[in-house]
C-alpha positions as CSV (number, residue, x, y, z in Angstrom):
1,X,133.7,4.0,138.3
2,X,129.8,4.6,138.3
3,X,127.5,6.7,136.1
4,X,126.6,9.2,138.3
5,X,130.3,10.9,137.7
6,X,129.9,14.7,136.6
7,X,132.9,14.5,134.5
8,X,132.2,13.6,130.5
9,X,135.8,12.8,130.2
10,X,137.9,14.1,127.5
11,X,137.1,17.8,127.8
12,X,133.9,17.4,126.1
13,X,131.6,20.9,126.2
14,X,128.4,20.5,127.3
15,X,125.6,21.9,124.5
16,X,124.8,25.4,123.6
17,X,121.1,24.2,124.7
18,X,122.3,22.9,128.3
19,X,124.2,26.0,128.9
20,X,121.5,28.4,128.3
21,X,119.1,26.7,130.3
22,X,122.0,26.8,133.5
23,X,122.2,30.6,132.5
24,X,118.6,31.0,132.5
25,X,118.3,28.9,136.4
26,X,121.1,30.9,137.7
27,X,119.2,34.0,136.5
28,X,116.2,33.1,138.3
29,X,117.6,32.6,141.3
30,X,119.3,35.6,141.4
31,X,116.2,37.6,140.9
32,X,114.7,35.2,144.0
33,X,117.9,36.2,146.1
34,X,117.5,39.7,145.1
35,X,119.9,40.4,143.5
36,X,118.7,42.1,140.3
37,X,121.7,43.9,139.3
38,X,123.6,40.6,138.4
39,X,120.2,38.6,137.4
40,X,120.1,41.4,134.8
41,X,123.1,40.9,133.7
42,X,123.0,37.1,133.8
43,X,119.4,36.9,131.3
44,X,121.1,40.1,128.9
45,X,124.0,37.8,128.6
46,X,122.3,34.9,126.9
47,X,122.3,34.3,123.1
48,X,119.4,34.3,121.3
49,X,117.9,30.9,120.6
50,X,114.4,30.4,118.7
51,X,111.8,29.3,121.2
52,X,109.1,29.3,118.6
53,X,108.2,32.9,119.6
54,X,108.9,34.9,116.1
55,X,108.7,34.2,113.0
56,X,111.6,32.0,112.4
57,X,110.5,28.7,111.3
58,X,114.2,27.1,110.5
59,X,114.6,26.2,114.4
60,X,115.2,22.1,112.9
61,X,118.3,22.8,111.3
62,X,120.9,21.9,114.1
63,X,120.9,19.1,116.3
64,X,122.4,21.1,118.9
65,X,119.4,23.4,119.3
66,X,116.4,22.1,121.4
67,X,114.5,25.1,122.2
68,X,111.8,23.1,124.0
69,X,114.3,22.4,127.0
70,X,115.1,26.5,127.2
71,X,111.5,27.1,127.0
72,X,110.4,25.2,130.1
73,X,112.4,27.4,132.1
74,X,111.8,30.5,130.4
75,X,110.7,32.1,126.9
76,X,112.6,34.9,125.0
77,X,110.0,37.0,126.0
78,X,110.3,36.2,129.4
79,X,114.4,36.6,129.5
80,X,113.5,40.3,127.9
81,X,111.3,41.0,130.6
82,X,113.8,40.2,133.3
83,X,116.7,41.1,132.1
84,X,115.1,45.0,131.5
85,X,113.0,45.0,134.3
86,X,115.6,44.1,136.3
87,X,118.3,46.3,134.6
88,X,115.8,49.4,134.9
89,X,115.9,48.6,138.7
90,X,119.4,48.5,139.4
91,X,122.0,49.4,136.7
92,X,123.4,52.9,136.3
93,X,123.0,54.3,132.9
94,X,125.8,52.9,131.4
95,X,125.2,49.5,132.7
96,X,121.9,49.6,131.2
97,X,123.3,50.8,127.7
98,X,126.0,47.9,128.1
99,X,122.6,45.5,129.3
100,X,120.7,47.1,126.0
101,X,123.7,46.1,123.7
102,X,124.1,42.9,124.6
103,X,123.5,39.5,122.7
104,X,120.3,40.4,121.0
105,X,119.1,42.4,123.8
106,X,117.5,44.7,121.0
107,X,115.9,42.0,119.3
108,X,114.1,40.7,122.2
109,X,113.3,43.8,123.5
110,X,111.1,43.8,120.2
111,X,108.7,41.3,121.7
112,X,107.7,44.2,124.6
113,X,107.6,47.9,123.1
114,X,106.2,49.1,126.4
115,X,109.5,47.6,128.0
116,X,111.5,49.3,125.3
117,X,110.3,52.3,125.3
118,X,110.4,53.1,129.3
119,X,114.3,51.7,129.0
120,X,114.7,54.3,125.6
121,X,113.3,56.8,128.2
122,X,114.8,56.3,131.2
123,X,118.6,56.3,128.9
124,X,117.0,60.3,128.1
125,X,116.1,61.1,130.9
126,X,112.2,61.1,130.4
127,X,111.9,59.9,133.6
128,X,107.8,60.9,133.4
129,X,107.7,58.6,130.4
130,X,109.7,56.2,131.5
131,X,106.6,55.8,134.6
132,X,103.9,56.4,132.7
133,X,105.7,52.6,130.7
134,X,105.3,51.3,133.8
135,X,101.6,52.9,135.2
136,X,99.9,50.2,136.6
137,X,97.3,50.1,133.8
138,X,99.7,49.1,131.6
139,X,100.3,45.9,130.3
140,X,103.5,45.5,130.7
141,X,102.8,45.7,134.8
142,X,100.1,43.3,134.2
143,X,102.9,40.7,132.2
144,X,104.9,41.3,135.3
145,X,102.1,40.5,138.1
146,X,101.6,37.3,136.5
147,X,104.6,36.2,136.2
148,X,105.5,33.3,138.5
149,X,109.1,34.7,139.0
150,X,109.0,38.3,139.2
151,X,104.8,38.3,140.8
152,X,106.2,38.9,143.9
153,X,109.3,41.5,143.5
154,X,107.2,44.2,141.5
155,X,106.2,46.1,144.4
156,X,109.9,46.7,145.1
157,X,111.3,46.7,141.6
158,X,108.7,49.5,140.9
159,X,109.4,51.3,143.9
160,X,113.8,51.3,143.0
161,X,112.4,52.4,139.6
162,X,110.4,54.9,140.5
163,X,113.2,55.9,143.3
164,X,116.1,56.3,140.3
165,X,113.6,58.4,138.3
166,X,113.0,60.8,141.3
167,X,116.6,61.2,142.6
């Protein structure tokens, strides 16, 4: 018996809400591990949920939804952020056009034009623009040094970008 069982009996699925947030932890620690390819691929992979940072204002109407929980892990911002970053790092082109079409991928993207544009130029092979998106001026270099999770990889996720965009 006991309540500490990890079974819910009867097949029950746990919520969309509890799901995402696993997703979004698993994510992380990928990117910790270093392995940015499938952290990528883990973030681009998780449905859109409404975190309070659009414009959507009709995040009451299900009871399954509890973007607060999500958001103490990591916004939809922030899930952009990595999962391109990330993606510009280590996917091949067509990995990254997969990554781009994913589960609202484009949508979130939205929230970072600087991030969009460097992965828009990077699939054409502007590789000069797709740099000069990522100069350390920019703000999009400046979201990523202070960001608690990716502060400390952007010396080396800058250097594999930069690396791809040579070679």
């Amino acid at each position: 018996g006991g309540g500490n069982g990890g079974s819910t009996g009867g097949g029950a699925e746990a919520p969309v809400w509890v799901v995402n947030r696993l997703k979004i932890v698993s994510g992380v620690c990928l990117l910790h591990e270093g392995r940015y390819a499938d952290a990528a691929r883990k973030f681009a992979g998780l449905p859109e949920w409404d975190d309070g940072s659009t414009n959507n204002n009709n995040s009451s109407h299900s009871k399954h939804k509890r973007p607060s929980t999500a958001t103490m892990v990591s916004s939809s911002y922030d899930v952009a952020l990595y999962a391109g970053i990330l993606g510009l790092a280590s996917l091949d082109r067509n990995g990254l056009t997969t990554l781009l079409e994913s589960n609202g991928m484009k949508q979130r993207l939205e929230q970072i034009p600087s991030l969009r544009d460097a992965l828009r130029a990077y699939q054409r092979a502007e590789y000069g623009v797709c740099l000069t998106q990522l100069h350390p001026d920019t703000g999009l270099r400046a979201s990523m040094a202070l960001d608690v999770h990716l502060s400390s990889h952007v010396p080396v996720l800058i250097g594999m970008i930069r690396d791809r965009c040579i070679v």
